[in-house]
C-alpha positions as CSV (number, residue, x, y, z in Angstrom):
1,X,108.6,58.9,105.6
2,X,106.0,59.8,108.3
3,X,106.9,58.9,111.8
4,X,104.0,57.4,114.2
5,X,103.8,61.0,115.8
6,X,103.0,62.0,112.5
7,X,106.6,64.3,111.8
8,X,108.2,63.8,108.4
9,X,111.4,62.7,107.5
10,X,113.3,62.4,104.2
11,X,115.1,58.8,103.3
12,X,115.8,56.6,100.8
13,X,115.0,53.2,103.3
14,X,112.1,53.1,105.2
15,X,113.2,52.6,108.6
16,X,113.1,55.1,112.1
17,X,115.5,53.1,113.1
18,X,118.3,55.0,110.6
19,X,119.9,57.4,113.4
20,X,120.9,60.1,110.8
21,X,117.2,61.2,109.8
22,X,117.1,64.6,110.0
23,X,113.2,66.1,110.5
24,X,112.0,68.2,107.8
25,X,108.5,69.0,108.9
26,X,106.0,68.1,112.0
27,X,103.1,66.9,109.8
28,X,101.9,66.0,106.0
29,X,100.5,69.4,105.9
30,X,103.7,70.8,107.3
31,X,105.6,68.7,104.7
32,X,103.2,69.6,101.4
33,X,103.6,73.1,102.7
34,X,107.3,73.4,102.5
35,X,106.7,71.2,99.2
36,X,104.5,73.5,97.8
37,X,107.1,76.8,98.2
38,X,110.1,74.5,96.9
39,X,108.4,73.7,93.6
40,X,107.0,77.6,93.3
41,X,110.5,78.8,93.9
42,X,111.5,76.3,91.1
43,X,109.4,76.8,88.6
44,X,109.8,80.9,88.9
45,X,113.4,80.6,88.6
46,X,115.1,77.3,88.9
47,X,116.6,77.8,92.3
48,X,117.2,74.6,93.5
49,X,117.6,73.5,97.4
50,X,116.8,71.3,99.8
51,X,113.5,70.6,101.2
């Protein structure tokens, strides 16, 4: 989910008002970014993690 200030947040609801979120990135671009490393990671050896 993208918050108004544009940060990212990973959830299952889409709500801001869940006081566990936990920010994962500062922007989309930030977000596709970190995205982008966990899928290349992935597919080169299927390490999993979190994003």
């Amino acid at each position: 989910m993208a918050a108004p200030d544009r940060s990212v947040y990973p959830t299952q609801t889409a709500s801001l008002d869940e006081p566990e979120l936990d920010k994962v990135a500062d922007g989309r671009r930030q977000y596709l970014e970190l995205l982008e490393h966990f899928l290349t990671r992935f597919i080169a050896d299927g390490e999993t993690g979190n994003l």
